[in-house]
N, C-alpha and C positions, 0 to 999 in steps of 0.2 A: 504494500500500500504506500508505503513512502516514498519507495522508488519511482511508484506511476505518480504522485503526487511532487514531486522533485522535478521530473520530467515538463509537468505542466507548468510547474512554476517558472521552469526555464524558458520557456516559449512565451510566457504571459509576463510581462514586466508588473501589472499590475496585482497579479496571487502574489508574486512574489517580494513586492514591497508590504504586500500586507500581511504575510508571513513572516517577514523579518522584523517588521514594526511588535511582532508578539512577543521580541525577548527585551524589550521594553520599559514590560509589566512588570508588576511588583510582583508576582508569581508568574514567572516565563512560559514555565512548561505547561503549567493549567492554560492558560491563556491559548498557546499552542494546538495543544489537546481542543478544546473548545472551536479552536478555526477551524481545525479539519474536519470537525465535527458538523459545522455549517457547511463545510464543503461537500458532506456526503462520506465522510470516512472515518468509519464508527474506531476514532484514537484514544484511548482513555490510559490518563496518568502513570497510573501501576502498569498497563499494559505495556505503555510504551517502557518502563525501567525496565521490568524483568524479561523483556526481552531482548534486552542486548546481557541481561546478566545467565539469561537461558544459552545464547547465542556463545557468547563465551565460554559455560559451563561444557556445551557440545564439544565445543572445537579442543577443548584440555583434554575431554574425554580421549576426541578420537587419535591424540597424537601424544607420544611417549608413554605409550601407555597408560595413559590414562594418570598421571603420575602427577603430581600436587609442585613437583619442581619447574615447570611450565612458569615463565615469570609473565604479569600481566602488562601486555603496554599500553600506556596513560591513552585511553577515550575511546579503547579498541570495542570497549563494552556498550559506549555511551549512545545509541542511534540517534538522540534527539541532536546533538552534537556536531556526529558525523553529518547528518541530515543538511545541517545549515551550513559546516563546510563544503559540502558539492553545493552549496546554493549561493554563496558569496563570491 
């Protein structure tokens, strides 16, 4: 969903300043959450964290064995994040 939503933001100057105007707010990511949400794309707060902390939790799984000495790199988890750096 963010990727198709990333996409169109690239295309539309307009999504896309109003998208970036959401980290703004005195709570970012709700605010975030809430635009997508008028956009059509059911994004909800918790949803969005634990799936970059899912997303990472996989990717340790499937590589060294699954082994806890896998170091994390700073944002690799964060989608909300990554999101707005492909969008700046």
């Amino acid at each position: 969903m963010l990727d198709e939503l990333k996409s169109k933001a690239r295309r539309d100057e307009k999504l896309r300043v109003e998208l970036l105007e959401t980290r703004k707010n005195a709570q970012p990511l709700s605010a975030f959450c809430r635009k997508c949400r008028e956009l059509g794309y059911e994004i909800y707060d918790m949803d969005l964290i634990t799936a970059g902390e899912e997303f990472y939790a996989t990717m340790r799984r499937s590589t060294n064995g699954g082994g806890e000495n896998s170091p994390m790199l700073e944002g690799e988890d964060d989608f909300y994040e990554l999101f707005f750096a492909g969008l700046e």
